[in-house]
C-alpha positions in Angstrom: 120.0 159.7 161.9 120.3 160.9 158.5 120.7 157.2 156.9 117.2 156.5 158.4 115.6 159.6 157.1 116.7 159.3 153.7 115.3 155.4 154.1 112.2 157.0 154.8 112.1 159.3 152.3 112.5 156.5 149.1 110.3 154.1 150.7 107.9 157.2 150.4 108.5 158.1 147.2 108.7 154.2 146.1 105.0 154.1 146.9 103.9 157.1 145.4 105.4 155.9 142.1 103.7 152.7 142.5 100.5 154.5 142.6 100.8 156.5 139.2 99.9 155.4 135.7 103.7 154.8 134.8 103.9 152.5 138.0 101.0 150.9 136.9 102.1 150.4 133.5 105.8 149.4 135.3 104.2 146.5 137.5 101.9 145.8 133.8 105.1 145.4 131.7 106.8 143.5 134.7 103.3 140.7 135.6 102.1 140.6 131.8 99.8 141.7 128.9 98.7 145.0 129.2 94.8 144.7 128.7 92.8 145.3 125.5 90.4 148.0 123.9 87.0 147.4 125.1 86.2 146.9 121.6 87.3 143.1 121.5 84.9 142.8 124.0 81.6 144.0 122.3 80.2 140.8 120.0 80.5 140.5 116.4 78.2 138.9 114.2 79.0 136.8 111.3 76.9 134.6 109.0 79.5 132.4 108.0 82.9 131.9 109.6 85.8 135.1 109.0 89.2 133.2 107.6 92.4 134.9 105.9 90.2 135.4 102.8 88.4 138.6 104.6 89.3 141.4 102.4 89.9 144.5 104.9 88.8 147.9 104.7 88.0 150.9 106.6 86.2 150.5 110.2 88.0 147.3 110.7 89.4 146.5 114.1 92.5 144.3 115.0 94.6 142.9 117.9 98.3 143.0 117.5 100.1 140.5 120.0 103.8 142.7 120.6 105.3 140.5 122.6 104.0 141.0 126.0 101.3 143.9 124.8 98.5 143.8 123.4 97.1 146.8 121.0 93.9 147.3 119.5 93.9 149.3 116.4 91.7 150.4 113.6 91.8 150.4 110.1 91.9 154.7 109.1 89.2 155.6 105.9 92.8 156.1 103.9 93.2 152.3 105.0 95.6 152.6 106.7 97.2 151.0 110.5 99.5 152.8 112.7 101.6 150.8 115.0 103.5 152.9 117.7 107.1 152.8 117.3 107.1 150.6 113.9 105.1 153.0 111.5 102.4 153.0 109.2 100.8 150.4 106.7 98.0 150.4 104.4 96.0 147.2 104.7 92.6 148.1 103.1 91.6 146.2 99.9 94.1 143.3 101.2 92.5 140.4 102.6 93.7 139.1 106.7 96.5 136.6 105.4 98.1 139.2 103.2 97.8 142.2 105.7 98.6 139.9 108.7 102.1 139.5 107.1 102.3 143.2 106.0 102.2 144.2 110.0 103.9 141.5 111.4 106.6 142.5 108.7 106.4 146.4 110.1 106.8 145.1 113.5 109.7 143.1 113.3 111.6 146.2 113.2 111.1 146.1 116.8 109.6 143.2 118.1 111.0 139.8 117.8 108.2 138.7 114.9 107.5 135.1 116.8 106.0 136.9 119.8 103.9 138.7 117.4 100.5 137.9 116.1 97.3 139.4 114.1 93.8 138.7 114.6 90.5 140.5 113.8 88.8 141.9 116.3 85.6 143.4 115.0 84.2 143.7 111.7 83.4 147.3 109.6 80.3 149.0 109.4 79.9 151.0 106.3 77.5 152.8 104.5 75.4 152.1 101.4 73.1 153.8 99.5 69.8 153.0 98.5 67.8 155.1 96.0 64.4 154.7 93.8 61.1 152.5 94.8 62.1 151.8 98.4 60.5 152.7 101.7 63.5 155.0 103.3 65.6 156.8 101.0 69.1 157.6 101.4 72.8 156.3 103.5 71.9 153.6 105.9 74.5 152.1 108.1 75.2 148.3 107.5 77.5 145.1 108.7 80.0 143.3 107.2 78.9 139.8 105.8 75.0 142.4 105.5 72.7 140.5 102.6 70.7 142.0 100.3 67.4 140.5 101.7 68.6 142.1 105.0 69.2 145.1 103.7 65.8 145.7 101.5 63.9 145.1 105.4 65.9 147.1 106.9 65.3 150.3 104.3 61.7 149.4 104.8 61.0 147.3 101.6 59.8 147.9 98.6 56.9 150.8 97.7 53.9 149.9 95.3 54.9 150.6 92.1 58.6 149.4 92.4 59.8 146.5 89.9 61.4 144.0 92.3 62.5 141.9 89.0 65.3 143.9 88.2 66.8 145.5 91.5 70.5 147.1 90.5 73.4 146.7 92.6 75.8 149.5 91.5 79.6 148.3 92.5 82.3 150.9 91.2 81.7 150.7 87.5 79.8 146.7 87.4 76.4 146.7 87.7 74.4 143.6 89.3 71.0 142.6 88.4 68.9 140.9 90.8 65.3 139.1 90.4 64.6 139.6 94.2 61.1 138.8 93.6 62.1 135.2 92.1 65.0 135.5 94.8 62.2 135.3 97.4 59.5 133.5 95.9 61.8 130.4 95.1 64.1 130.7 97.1 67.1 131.2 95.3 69.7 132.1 98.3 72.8 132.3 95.4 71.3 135.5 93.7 71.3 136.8 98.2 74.2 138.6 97.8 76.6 140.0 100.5 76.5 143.8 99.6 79.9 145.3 100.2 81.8 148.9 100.8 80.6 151.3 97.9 77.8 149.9 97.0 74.3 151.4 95.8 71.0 149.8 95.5 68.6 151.4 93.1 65.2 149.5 93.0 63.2 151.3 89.5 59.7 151.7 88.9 57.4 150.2 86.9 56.4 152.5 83.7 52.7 153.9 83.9 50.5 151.7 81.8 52.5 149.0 81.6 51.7 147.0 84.2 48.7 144.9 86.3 47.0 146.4 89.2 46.7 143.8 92.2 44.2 145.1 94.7 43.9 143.3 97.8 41.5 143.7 101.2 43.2 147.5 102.5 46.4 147.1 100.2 47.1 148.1 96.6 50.1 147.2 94.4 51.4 146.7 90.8 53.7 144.5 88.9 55.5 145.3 85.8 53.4 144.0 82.9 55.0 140.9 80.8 53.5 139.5 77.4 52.9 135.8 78.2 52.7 136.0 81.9 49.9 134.6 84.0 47.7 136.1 86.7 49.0 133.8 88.7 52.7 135.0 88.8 51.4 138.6 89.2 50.3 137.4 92.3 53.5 135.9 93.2 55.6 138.4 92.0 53.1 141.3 93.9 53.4 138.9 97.3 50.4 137.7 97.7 51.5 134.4 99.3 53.5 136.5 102.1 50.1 138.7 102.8 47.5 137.2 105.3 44.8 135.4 103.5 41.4 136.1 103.9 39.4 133.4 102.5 39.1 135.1 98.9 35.9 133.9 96.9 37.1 135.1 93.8 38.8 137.4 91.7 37.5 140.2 89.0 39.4 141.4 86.3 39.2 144.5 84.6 40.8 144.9 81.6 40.8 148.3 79.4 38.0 148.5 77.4 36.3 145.3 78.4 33.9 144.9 80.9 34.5 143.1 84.0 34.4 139.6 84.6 34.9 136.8 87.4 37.2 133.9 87.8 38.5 132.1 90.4 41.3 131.5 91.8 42.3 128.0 90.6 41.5 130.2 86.9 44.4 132.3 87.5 47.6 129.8 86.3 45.8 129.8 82.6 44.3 133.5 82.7 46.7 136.2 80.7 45.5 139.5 80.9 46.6 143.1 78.9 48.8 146.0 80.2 47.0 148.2 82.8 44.2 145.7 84.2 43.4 145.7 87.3 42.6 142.3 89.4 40.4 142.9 92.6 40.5 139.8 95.0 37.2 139.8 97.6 36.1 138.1 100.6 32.4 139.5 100.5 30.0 136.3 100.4 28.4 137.0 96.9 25.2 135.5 95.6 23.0 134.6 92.4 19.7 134.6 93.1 17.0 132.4 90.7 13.6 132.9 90.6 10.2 132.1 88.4 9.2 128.7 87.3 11.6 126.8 89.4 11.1 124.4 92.4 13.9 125.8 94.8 13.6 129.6 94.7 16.4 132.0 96.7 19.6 133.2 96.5 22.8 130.8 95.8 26.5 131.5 96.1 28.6 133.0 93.4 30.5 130.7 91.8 33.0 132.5 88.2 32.8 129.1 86.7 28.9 128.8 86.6 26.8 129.9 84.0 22.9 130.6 84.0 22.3 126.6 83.1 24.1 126.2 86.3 21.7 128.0 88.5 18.6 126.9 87.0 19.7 123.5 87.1 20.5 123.9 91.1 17.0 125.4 91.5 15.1 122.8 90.1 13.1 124.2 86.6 10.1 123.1 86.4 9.8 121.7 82.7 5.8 121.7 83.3 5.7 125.4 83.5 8.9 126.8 83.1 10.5 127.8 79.6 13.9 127.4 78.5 14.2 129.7 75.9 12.9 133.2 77.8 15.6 132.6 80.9 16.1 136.8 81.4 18.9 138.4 83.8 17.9 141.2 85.5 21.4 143.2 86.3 22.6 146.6 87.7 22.3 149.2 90.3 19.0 149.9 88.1 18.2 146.7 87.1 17.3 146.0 83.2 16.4 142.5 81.6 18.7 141.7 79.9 18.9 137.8 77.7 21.4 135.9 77.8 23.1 132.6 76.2 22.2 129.9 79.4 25.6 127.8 78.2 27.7 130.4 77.4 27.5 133.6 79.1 28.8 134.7 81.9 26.5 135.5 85.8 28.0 138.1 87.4 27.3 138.8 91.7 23.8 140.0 92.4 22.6 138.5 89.1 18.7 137.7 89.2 18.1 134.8 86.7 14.3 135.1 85.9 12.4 131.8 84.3 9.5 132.8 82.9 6.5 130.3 82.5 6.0 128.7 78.9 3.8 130.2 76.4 1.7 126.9 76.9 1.4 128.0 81.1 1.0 131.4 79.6 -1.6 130.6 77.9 -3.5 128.8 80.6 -3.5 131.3 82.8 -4.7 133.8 80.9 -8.0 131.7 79.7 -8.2 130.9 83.6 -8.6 134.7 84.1 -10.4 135.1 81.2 -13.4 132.4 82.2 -12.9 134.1 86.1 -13.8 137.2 84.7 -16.4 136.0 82.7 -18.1 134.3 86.1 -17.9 137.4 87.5 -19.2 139.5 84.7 -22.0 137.3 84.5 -22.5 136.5 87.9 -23.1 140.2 88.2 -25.5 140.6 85.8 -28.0 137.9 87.0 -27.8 139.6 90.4 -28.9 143.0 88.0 -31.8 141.7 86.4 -32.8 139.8 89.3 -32.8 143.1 91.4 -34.6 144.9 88.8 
């Protein structure tokens, strides 16, 4: 009787055994691997493929093979790994191949180092700062393999003012320059550098006065001025190709001390302007409009390459009557006359070209009025005496 209740009693506390965590881990060690850390589970992204070459650092995650365990552990910010019951080894700085061989090394003071093995399980995230003409200032968090293009939208880009051509990448005492405008604008993906633990971006400004204004429907910029340089890389290098285009008609410049003038936009690759002008691009429909001795009176479309021949020619002057030599431009909020060189000078939007009649029509007329009044005047007087 007592046999059987002591039978009863170990099968008893057999199955209780079975049902705690060091049963469980029993039966583990007894069927197989233990599982992972979740972490092996969550996805890493990669540009380009991870090989022995990856140079490890803080935030790093690994999966150490023990023989029939598995352990997930994570590089320390000393750099450092901890394996239980081997010790401790500091991997950062060393790429996979020579820190795989470091631990497997440690382990092998335990384990039997053929049933070990080292793989990466998840890349670091570190932190980088970014400082100067940027949208967010400050630590933002970042991926391994994270480029420079990446990381400029993901600080929110680039403020007005900020000189894109010589963005600073400050790593420990080197300092990287990068063109990001020509980066982007030509597409050179070498200068697309990964950024890496430690680094900090500064993006500098561009100096007051010394640079070109580019003023666009709802959106003003600048771009560093450079001697030499034509409008047509200030619009490049202030991203006008990446804005939405609107159609523009034209372009007015407005250099310091100067007054304002028109080109358009196939003008701009041979235009050079001075430091601190301003180039307004517009959509607005703008017109010339011609009238006085011509055959086709009205208003005409702007056009920066046309000059006052232009628009009389599209008109239509009337050699009979009208002159060549009194053409007049009436200009202005308060409009004032104004003479001008037909071949030479520039029409600006909301010009009135004015052809006045030749002295010879001139003339005419004014003997035609002159003989009218006289009809009248005498016409008059016979009714007089014939009343009296």
């Amino acid at each position: 009787m007592h046999r059987i209740l002591a039978l009863l009693l170990f099968i008893c506390v057999s199955i209780c055994v079975a049902d705690t965590p060091f049963g469980s881990l029993a039966n583990s060690k007894a069927q197989g691997p233990t599982m992972r850390s979740n972490v092996t589970m969550t996805p890493t992204y990669a540009e380009v493929s991870v090989d022995s070459s990856y140079v490890l650092g803080p935030g790093d995650f690994l999966d150490i093979m023990l023989e029939q365990n598995y352990v997930t552990v994570q590089v320390y910010p000393d750099g450092s790994v901890a394996i239980e019951e081997c010790g401790i080894v500091n991997v950062a700085g060393k790429t996979l191949a020579e820190a795989r061989e470091m631990i497997l090394e440690l382990a092998s003071r335990k384990f039997k180092r053929e049933m070990c093995y080292v793989q990466l399980a998840a890349l670091k995230k570190f932190r980088v700062n970014a400082m100067g003409a940027v949208g967010q200032v400050g630590q933002h968090q970042v991926e391994a393999q994270t480029r420079l293009s990446y990381f400029m939208r993901q600080v929110g880009g680039t403020v007005a003012r900020a000189n894109t051509e010589d963005i600073q990448i400050i790593r420990g005492k080197d300092t990287i320059h990068v063109n990001y405008s020509a980066m982007s604008a030509n597409g050179n993906f070498d200068e697309d550098i990964m950024l890496e633990q430690g680094d900090k971006i500064f993006v500098p400004y561009v100096g007051l006065g010394d640079n070109v204004s580019m003023i666009f429907p709802g959106f003003r910029t600048s771009v560093a001025y450079k001697e030499g340089r034509s409008l047509q890389e200030y619009y490049e290098l202030a991203g006008g190709s990446r804005l939405h285009s609107y159609g523009y008609k034209a372009a007015c410049v407005r250099e310091p001390g100067k007054p304002p003038r028109w080109i358009t936009l196939s003008e701009m690759k041979e235009t050079t302007v001075a430091p601190n002008t301003e180039v307004e691009f517009t959509v607005q429909e703008m017109l010339v409009y011609v009238g006085g001795a011509a055959n086709f009176l009205g208003r005409y479309p702007y056009d920066p390459s046309w000059h006052a021949l232009d628009y009389v020619a599209a008109a239509g002057l009337n050699t009979f009557s009208g002159s060549w030599n009194q053409i007049k431009v009436w200009r202005g909020d308060s409009p004032e006359a104004i003479s001008v060189n037909v071949a030479t000078d520039q029409i600006l939007p909301g010009d009135y070209i004015e052809i006045p009649k030749s002295h010879y029509e001139s003339f005419k007329d004014f003997t035609l009025f002159l003989a009218s009044l006289l009809t009248v005047v005498s016409s008059a007087f016979i009714i007089y005496v014939n009343y009296k």
